[in-house]
C-alpha positions as CSV (number, residue, x, y, z in Angstrom):
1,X,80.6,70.9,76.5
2,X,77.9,68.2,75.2
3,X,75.0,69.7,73.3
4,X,71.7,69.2,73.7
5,X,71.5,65.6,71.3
6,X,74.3,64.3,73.3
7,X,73.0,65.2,76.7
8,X,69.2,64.1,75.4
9,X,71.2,60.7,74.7
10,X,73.0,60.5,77.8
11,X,70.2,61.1,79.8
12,X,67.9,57.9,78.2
13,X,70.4,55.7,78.1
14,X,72.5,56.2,81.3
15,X,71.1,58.3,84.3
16,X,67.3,58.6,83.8
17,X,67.0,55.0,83.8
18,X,69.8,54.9,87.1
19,X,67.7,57.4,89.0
20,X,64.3,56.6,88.4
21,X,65.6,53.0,90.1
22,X,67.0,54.8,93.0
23,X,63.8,57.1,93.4
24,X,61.5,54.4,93.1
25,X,61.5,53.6,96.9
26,X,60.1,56.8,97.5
27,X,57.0,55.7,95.1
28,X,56.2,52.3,97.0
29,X,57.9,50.8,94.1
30,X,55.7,51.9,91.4
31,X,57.8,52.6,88.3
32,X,55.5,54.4,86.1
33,X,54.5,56.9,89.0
34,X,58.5,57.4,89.8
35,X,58.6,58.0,85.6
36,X,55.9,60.1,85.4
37,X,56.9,62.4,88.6
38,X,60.8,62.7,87.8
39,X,59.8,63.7,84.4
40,X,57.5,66.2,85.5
41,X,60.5,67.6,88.2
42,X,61.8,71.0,88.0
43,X,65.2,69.0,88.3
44,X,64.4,66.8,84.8
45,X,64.0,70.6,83.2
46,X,67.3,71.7,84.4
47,X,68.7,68.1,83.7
48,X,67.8,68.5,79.9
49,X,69.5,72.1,79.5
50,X,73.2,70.8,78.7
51,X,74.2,74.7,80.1
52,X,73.6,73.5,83.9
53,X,76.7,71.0,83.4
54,X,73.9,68.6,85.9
55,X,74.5,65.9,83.6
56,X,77.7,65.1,85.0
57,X,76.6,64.2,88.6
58,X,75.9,60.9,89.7
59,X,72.4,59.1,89.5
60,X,72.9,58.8,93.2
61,X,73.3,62.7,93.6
62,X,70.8,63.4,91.2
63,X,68.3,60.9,92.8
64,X,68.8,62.7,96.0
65,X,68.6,66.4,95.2
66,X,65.1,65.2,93.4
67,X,63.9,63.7,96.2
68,X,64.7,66.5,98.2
69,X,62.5,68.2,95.1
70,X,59.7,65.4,95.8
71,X,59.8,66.2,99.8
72,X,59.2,70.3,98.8
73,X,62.4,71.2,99.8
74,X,64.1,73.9,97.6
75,X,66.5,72.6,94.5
76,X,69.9,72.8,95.6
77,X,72.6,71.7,93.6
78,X,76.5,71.1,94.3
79,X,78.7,73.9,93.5
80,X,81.2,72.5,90.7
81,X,78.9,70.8,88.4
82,X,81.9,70.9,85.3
């Protein structure tokens, strides 16, 4: 298990930047409003905690469930996340 340094790390370097690039569509192409919303997600929360194993899904995966965040559907997640 990665703790919360490592996952903080992971997440700037590697999938943050990934998804907010796959979300961006969804904002007319405006980055800083795609930033500013996924950061503000109740998916970025659970992201961040390295206890929801979320980390280790795709950006593509991740992009969709928060999009299906965005759209006000409920968050649903898969079921092996480890």
């Amino acid at each position: 298990m990665k703790d919360a340094n490592q996952v903080s790390a992971l997440l700037g370097v590697c999938i943050v930047p990934q998804i907010i690039q796959e979300i961006m569509a969804f904002y007319d192409g405006q980055e800083e409003l795609a930033i500013k919303e996924f950061f503000a997600s109740a998916l970025y929360e659970k992201l961040r905690d390295p206890e929801t194993g979320l980390w280790h899904l795709g950006a593509k995966a991740l992009a969709e469930i928060y999009l299906g965040e965005a759209r006000g559907e409920a968050l649903e997640f898969p079921e092996e996340q480890s």
